[in-house]
C-alpha positions in Angstrom: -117.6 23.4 131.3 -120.7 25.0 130.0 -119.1 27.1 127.7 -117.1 24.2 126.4 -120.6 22.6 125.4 -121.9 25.3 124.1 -119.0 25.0 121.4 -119.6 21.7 120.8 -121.8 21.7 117.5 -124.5 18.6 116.8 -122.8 18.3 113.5 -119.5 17.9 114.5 -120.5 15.2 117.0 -122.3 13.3 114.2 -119.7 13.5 111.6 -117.1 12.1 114.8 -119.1 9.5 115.6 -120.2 8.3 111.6 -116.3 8.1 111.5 -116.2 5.7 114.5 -114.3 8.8 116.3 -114.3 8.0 120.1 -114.0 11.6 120.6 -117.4 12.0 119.1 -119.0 9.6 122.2 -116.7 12.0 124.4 -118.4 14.9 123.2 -122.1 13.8 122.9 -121.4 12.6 126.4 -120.5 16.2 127.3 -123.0 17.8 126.0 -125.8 15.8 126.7 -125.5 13.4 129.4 -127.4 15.8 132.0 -129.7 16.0 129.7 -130.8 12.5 128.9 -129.8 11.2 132.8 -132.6 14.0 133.7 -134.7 12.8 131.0 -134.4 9.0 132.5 -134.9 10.3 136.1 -138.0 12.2 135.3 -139.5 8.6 134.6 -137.7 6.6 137.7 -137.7 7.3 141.3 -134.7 4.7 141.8 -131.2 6.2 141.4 -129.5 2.9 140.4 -132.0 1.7 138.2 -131.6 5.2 136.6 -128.0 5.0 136.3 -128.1 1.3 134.6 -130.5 2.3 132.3 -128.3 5.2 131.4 -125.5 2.9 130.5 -127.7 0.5 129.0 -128.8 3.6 126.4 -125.4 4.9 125.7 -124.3 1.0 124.7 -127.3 0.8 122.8 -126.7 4.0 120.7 -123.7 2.9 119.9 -124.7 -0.5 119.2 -127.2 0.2 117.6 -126.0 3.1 115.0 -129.1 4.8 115.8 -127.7 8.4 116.2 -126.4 7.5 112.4 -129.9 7.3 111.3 -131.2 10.6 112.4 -132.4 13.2 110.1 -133.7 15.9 112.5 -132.3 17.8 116.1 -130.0 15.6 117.8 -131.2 17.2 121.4 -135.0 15.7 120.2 -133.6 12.4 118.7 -131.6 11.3 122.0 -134.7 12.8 124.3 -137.0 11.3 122.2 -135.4 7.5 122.2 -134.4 8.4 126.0 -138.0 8.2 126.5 -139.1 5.4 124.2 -135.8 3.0 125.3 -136.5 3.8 129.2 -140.6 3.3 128.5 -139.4 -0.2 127.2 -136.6 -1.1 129.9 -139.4 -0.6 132.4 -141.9 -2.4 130.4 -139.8 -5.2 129.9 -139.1 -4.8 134.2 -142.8 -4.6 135.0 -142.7 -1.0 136.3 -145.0 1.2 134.8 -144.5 4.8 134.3 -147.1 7.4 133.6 -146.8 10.2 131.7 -147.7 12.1 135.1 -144.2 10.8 136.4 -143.0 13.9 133.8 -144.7 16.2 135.1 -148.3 17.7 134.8 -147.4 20.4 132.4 -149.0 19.4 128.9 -146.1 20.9 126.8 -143.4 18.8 128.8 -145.8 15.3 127.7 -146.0 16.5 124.6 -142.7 17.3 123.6 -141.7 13.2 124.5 -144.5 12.0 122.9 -143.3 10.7 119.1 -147.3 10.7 117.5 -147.3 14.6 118.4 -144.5 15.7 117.2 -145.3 16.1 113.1 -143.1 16.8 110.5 -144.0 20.8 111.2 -143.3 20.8 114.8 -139.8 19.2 114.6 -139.2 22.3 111.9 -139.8 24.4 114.7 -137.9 23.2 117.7 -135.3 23.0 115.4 -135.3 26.7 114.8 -135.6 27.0 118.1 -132.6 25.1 118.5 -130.6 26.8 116.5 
């Protein structure tokens, strides 16, 4: 299985899904569900409350057309709204999560938050990416 996302390019995904392409979901599922379940986890303790907000993003991407509007990394834009749209569902719950619910390491924090990343810095974990 990891090879198969390995082969999977960002691009192709994109262009699937702007085309309304089920496939496209299948494939950005694939390749990145780990990724943004982890991503959801690092911020909530409670497994189910993980998993429904997991299924809550993927509806809302859709819904939404948000992974239309990118115009950087697709690995950054679904952490990056992974973060935001699971600050918000717990927000909106009453939990609160802390940045040291991430982890302590400065890099990690930084990476999620949006005001730090520039213009520049995207640039360069797109090249590293790549």
């Amino acid at each position: 299985m990891e090879n198969l996302t390995k082969q999977i390019l960002d691009s192709n995904i994109l262009t699937l899904i702007s085309e309304n392409n089920l496939k496209g979901w299948e494939q950005l599922y694939d390749k990145y569900s780990s990724v943004i379940y982890g991503a959801i986890c690092s911020l909530i303790s409670e497994k189910n409350l993980a998993e429904e907000i997991f299924i809550k993003l993927f509806c809302r991407l859709k819904e939404e057309r948000i992974l239309l509007k990118i115009n950087f990394s697709l690995c950054v834009c679904l952490l990056r709204y992974t973060y935001y749209y699971t600050r918000q569902e717990l927000k909106i719950r009453g939990i609160n999560a802390t940045e040291s619910r991430i982890g302590a390491n400065s890099v990690v924090q930084s990476f999620y938050s949006q005001s730090i990343i520039s213009n520049k810095g995207v640039k360069q974990i797109q090249n590293l990416d790549a």
